[in-house]
N, C-alpha and C positions, 0 to 999 in steps of 0.2 A: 504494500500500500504506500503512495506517494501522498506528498503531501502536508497541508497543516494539518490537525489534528483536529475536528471535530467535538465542542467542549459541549456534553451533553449533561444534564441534572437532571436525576429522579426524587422527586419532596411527594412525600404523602405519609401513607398508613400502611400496618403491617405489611398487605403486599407489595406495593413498594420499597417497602424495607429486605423483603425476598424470606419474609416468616413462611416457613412449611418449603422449601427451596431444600433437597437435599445435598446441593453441592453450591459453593459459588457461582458458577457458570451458569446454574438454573433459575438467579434472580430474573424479576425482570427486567432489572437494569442491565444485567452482563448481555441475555438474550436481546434487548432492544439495540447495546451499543454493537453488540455483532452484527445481528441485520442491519442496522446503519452502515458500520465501515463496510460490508461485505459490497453493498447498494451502490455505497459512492466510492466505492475503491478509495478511503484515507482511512487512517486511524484514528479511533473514537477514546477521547479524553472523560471518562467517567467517573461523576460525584455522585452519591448520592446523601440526603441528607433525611430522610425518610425516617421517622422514627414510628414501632410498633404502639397501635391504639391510640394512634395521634387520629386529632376529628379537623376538619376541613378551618378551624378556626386559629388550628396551631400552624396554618401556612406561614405566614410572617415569621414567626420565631427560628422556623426552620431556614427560611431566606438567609437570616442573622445570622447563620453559620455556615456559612459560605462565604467564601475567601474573601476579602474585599478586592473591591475591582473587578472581582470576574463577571465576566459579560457571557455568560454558556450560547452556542448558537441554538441551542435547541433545551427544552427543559420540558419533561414528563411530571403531571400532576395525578398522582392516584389517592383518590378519598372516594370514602363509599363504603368502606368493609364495618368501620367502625362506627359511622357516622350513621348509615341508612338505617338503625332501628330508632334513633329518634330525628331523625332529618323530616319527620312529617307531623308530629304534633303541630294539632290544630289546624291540618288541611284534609280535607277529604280527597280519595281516592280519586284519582285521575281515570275518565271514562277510556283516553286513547291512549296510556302507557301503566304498563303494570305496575308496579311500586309495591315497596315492604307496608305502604300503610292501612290500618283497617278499615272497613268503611265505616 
């Protein structure tokens, strides 16, 4: 692979963190930055900053730990695992998309 190096960041929740992953390589960070480099023929510079049972409101904090300065060309956002059983109080059930919540 030639090249600059492609600075990708994964921030979310467990699965972004690659909880239940039984090698490194099976994150989804390692899996995303392979398909990238493989895609664009360069090499993929990967952070992730992800931390398990973080909910969609701990984005910021996570940002804060990452380097200063760094500009990533691409950044993967995964929330949802921890979030989606109270991400619906006090909305009723969407008639055109399924959702965790009751009706």
């Amino acid at each position: 692979m030639q090249g600059d190096p492609i600075d990708l960041v994964i921030l979310g929740d467990s699965i972004a963190a690659g909880l239940g992953a039984e090698r490194p390589k099976d994150t989804l960070g390692a899996r995303a930055a392979k398909g990238l480099g493989t895609a664009l023929k360069r090499p993929v510079r990967l952070r992730s900053v992800a931390i398990v049972g973080s909910e969609s409101s701990a984005l910021p904090s996570q940002i804060e730990r990452l380097p200063p300065g760094l500009r990533p060309d691409l950044a993967v956002i995964v929330v949802g695992a921890t979030t989606s059983p109270t991400a619906c109080r006090g909305r009723s059930r969407s008639p055109t998309w399924p959702t965790p919540c009751a009706s």
